[in-house]
DOGU-484710 format. One line per field, with one value per residue (C-alpha): residue in one letter; y, x, z. Coordinates in Angstrom, 3 decimals. Layout:
<nodes>
resn <- (a_...)
yy <- (Y_...)
xx <- (X_...)
zz <- (Z_...)
</nodes>
This chain:
<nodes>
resn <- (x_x_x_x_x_x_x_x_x_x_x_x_x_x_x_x_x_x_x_x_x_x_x_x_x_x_x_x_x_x_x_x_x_x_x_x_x_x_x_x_x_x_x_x_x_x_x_x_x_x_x_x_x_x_x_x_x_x_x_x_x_x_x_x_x_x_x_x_x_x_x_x_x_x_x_x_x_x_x_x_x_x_x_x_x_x_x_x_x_x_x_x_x_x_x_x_x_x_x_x_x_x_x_x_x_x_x_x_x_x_x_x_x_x_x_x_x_x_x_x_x_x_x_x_x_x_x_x_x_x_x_x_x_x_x_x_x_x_x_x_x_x_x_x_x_x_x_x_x_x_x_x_x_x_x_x_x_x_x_x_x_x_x_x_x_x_x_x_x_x_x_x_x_x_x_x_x_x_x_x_x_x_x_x_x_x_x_x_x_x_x_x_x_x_x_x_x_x_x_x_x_x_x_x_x_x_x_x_x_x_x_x_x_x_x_x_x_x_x_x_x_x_x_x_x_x_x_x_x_x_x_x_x_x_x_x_x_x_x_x_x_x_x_x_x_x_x_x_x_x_x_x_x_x_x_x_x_x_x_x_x_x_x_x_x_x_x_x_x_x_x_x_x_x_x_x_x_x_x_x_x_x_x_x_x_x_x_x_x_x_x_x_x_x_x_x_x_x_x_x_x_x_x_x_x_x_x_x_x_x_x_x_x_x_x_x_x_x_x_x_x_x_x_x_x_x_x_x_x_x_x_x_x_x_x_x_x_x_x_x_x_x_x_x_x_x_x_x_x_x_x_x_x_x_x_x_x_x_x_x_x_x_x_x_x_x_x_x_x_x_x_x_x_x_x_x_x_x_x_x_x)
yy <- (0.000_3.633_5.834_9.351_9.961_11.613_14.845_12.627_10.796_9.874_6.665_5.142_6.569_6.718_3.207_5.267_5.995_2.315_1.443_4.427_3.750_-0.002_0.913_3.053_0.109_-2.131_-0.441_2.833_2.650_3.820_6.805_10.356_12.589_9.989_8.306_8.874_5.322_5.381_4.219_7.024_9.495_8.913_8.680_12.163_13.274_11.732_13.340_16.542_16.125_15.871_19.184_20.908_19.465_21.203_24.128_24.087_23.468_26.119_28.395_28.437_29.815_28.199_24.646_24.469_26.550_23.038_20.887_17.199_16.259_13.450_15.708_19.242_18.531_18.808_21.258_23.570_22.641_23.883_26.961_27.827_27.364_28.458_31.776_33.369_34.802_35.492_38.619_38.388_38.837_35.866_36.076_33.087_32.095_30.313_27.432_26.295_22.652_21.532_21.293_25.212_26.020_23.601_24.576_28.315_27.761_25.683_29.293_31.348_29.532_28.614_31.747_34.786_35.253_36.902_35.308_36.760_34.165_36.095_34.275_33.270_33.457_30.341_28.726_29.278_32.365_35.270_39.205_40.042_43.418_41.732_40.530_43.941_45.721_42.966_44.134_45.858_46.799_43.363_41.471_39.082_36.305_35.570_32.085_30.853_27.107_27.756_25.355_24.040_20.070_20.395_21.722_22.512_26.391_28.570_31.216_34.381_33.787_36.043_39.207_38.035_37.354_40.980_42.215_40.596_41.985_45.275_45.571_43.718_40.657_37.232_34.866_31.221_28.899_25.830_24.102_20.768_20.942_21.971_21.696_19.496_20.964_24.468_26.180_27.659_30.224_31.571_34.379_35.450_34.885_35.936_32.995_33.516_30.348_27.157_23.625_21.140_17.206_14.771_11.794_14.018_15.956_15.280_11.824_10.266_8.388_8.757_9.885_12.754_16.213_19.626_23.418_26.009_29.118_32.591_32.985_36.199_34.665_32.093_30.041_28.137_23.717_22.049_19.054_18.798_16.334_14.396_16.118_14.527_17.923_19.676_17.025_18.928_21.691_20.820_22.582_22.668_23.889_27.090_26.474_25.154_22.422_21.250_22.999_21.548_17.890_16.559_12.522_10.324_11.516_9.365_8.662_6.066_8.669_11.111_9.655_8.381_12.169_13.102_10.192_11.976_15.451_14.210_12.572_15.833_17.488_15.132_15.430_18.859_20.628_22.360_19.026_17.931_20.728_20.281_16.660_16.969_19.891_17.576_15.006_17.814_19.652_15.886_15.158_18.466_18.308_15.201_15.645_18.860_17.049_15.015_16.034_16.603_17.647_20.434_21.108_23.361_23.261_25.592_24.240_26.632_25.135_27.995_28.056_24.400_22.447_18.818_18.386_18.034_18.661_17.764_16.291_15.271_16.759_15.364_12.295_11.998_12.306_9.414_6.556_8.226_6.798_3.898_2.906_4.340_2.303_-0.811_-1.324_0.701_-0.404_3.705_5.491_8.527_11.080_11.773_13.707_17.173_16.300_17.790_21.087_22.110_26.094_25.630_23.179_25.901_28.362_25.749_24.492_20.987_20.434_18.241_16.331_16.585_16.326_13.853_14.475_13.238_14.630_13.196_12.398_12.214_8.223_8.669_7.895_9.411_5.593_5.944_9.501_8.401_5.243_7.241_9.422_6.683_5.178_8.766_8.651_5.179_6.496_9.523_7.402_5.168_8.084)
xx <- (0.000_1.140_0.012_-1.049_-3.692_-1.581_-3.850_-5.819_-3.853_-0.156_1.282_3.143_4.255_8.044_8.665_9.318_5.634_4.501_7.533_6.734_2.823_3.290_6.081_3.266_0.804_3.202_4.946_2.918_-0.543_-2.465_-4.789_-2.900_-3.295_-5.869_-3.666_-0.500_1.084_4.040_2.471_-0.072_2.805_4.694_2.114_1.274_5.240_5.323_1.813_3.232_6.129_4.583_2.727_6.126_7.363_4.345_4.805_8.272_7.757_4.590_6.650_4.006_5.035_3.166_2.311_-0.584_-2.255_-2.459_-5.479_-5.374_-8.507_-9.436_-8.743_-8.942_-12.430_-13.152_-10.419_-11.906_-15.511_-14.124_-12.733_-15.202_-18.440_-16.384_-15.554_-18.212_-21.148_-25.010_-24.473_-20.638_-19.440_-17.236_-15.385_-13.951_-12.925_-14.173_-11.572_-12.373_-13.350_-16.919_-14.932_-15.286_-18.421_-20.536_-19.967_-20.312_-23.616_-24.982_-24.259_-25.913_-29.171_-29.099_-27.548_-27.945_-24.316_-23.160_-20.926_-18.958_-17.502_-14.491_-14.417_-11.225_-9.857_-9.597_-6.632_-8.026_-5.859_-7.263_-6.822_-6.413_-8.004_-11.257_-11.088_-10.429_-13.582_-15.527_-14.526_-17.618_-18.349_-19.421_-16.613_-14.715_-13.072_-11.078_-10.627_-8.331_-6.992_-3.491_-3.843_-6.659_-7.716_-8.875_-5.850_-2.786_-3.109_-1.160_-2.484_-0.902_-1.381_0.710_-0.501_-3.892_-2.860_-1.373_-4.724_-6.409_-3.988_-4.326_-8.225_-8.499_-9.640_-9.312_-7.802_-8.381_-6.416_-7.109_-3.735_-4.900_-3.146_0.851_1.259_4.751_5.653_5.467_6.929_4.020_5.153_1.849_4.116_4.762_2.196_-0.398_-2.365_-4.979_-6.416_-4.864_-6.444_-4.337_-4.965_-1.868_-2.253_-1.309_1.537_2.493_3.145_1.018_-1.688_-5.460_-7.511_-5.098_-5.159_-5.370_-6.227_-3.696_-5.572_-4.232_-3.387_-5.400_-8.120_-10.995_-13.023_-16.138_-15.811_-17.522_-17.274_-17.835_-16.484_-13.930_-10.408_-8.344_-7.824_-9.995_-12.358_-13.259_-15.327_-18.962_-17.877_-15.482_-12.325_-11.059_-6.859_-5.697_-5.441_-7.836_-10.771_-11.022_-9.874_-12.449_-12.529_-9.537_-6.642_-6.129_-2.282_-0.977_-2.462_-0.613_2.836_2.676_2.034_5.151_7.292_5.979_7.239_10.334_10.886_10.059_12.307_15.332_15.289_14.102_10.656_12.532_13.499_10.198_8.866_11.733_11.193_7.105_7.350_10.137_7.409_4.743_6.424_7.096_3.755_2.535_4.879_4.061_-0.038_0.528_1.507_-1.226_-4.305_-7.946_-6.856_-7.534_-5.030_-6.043_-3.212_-0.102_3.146_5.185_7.035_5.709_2.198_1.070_1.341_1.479_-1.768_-1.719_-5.384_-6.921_-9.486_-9.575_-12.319_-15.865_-15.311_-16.225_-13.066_-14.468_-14.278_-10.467_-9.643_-11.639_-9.447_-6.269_-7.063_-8.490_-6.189_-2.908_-3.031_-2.780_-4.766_-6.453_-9.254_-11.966_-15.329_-15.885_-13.205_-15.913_-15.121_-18.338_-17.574_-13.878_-15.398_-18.243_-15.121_-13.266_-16.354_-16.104_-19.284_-21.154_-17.748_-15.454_-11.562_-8.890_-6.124_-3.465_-1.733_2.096_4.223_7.570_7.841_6.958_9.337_10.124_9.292_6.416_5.191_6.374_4.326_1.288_2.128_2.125_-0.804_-2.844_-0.720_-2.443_-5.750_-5.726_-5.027_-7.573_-10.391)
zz <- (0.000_-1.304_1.885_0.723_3.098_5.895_6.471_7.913_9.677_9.575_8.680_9.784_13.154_14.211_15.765_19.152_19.124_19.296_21.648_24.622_24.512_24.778_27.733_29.229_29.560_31.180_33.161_34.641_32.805_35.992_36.248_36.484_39.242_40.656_43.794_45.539_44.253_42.446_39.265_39.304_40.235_37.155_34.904_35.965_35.915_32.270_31.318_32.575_30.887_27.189_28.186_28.933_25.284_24.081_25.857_23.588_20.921_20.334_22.706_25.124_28.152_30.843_29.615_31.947_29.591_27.567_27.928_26.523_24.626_22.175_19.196_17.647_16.688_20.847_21.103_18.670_20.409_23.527_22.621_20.320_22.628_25.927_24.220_22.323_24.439_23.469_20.841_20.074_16.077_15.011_11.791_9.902_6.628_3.618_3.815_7.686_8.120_9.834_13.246_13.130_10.698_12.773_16.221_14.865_12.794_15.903_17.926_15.620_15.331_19.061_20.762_18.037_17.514_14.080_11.823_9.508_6.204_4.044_0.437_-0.355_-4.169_-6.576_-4.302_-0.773_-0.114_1.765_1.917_5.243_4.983_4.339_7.420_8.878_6.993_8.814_12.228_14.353_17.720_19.212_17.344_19.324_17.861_14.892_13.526_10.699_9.671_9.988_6.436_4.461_5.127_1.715_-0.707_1.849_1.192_4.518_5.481_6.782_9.887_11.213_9.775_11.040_14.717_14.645_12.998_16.011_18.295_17.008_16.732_21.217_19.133_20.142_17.437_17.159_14.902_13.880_13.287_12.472_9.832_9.419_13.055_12.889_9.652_9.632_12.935_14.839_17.388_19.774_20.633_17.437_15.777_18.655_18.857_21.678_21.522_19.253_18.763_17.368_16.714_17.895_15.305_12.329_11.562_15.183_14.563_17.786_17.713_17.267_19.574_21.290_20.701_22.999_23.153_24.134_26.195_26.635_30.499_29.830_28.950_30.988_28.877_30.221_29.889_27.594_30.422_34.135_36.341_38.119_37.951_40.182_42.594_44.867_45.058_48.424_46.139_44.193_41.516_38.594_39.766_38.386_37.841_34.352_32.952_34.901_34.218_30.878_31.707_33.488_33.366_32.686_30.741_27.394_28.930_26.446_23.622_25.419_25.817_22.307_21.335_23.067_21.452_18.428_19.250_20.404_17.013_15.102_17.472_16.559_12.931_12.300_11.917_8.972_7.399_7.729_5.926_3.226_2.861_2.542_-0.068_-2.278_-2.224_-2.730_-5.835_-7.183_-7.460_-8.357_-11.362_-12.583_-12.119_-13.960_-17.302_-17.776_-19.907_-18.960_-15.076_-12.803_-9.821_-6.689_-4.843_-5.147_-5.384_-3.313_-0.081_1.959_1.060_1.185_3.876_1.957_0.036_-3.659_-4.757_-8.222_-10.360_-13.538_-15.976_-15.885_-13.287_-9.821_-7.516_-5.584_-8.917_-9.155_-5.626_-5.685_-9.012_-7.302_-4.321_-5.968_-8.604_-8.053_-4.032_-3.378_-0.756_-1.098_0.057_-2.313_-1.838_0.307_3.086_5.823_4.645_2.353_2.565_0.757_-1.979_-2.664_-2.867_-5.480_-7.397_-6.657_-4.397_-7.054_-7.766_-4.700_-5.031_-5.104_-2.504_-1.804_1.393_1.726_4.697_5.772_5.379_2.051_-0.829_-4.031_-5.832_-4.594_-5.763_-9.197_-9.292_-8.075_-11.328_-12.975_-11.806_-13.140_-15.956_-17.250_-15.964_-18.130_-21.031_-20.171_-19.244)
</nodes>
């Protein structure tokens, strides 16, 4: 099998990811913060140690500002619906996945907030000043994809944390994807709030993820419940992390996530980068020469985060990767990639898109036999 799914979800993991979860279940897999055994104690050092290598590697100050959850899709829940009150303007972009359009729609209907949508030209890119003539009296929150799920477009983050900044804004990003590719810096870029999913370009496992929160800022949970501390109080207590991490802590998730990290950490987030845009600009060059297709995504090592996008003319993405699956043994995402707003802003809604998202176990032998493999279905089309 020719693995090209990797935006949404990497695969294979570094072997240290299988090794420290397995580890973790033998040797410490008891409950975190839950007893005063010496089993429990480490898992909570080691827990607390992952958070501290998060902490680096986003340059987040105070790690305790990181909750675990189950993935961004919570994270993004959490931040979202903890945030925004009855009233508040929200503005977004066209190229956000369901994870944020959903939870924002759900608020408007339910609790009359306004929402605010800036279209984004034919490759997902956005004008920043857009944003800024959408600003208004009761806005206040900003969210962005730090890159599109759909066709690996970056966006200028940056100059749209300093926009939020600027303006007393709050600015959400989802980094689902690039996070472990692209360096993402909450200082610099003035991230307020940041979800971010563990089991993709992080290299951990499914079923991990967390939400970085602004000391500055207090956000209501999404979930009430056991915490492990002040279990003397009836209600939720107030300190961080764990007002948000009510319930037991996925810690085998966890540590895997932080084998991950560690891995990026040893080779390079810059190599990463290199080595998925190699891959990227392989494929895009190769796609590029056949007849009868359409490409979406930019090749341009700063502005795509590892997604090639395309389609070819008049036939349904999904029959593309059912052939590239069924016959050429190469997987694939076809369809609207749960992000409806970005295929409206593309054109594809009635026929989806083929991507194909590459990672850094990938091979060059195996980009050119995918090329290849849409090389003999072109002539065959």
């Amino acid at each position: 099998m020719i693995y090209l799914d990797n935006a949404a979800t990497s695969f294979p993991k570094p072997d240290s990811v299988y090794d420290e979860m397995q580890k973790c279940m033998k040797e410490y897999g008891a409950n975190p913060g839950r007893g005063g055994h010496a089993m429990s104690i480490r898992a909570s050092m080691e827990v607390m140690r992952v958070r501290e290598s998060l902490g680096s590697f986003f340059n987040i100050k105070n790690p305790m500002q990181i909750c675990f959850t189950k993935n961004a899709t919570e994270a993004l829940n959490i931040g979202i619906c903890g945030f925004l009150k009855d009233g508040d303007h929200v503005i977004t972009t066209s190229m956000e996945h369901n994870s944020v359009i959903r939870p924002i729609k759900t608020l408007e209907r339910d609790r009359g907030i306004e929402i605010s949508i800036i279209p984004c030209n034919d490759f997902g890119e956005i004008d920043v000043n857009d944003i800024k003539k959408q600003i208004k009296t009761n806005t206040k929150l900003i969210i962005s994809t730090f890159s599109s799920n759909v066709n690996g477009i970056v966006m200028p983050v940056t100059e749209i944390g300093n926009l939020a900044r600027e303006n007393g804004l709050v600015f959400l990003l989802d980094a689902s994807q690039g996070a472990g590719s692209f360096e993402i810096d909450v200082e610099k870029m003035r991230i307020d709030i940041m979800a971010f999913p563990g089991h993709k370009g992080l290299m951990g496992p499914q079923g991990t993820g967390g939400l970085y929160i602004n000391e500055e800022l207090s956000l209501l949970p999404v979930l009430y419940g056991g915490t492990g501390s002040h279990s003397e109080i009836i209600y939720q207590p107030e300190m961080m992390p764990d007002k948000m991490e009510s319930g037991t802590l996925n810690t085998p998730g966890i540590i895997g996530l932080g084998a991950g990290i560690d891995y990026i950490k040893s080779i390079g987030i810059g190599n990463v980068k290199k080595k998925k845009y190699e891959l990227v600009e392989r494929l895009h060059t190769g796609i590029e020469e056949l007849k009868g297709i359409k490409l979406y995504s930019k090749n341009s090592i700063d502005m795509n985060s590892g997604i090639v996008a395309m389609n070819f003319d008049d036939i349904d993405s999904t029959e593309i990767s059912y052939v590239l699956d069924k016959v050429y043994g190469i997987a694939t995402r076809a369809g609207l990639h749960c992000s409806l707003l970005a295929h409206q802003t593309f054109g594809t809604v009635k026929s989806g898109i083929v991507r194909f998202s590459v990672g850094i176990f990938n091979t060059n032998d195996e980009i050119d036999a995918t090329i290849n493999a849409l090389k003999e279905i072109s002539t065959s089309a």
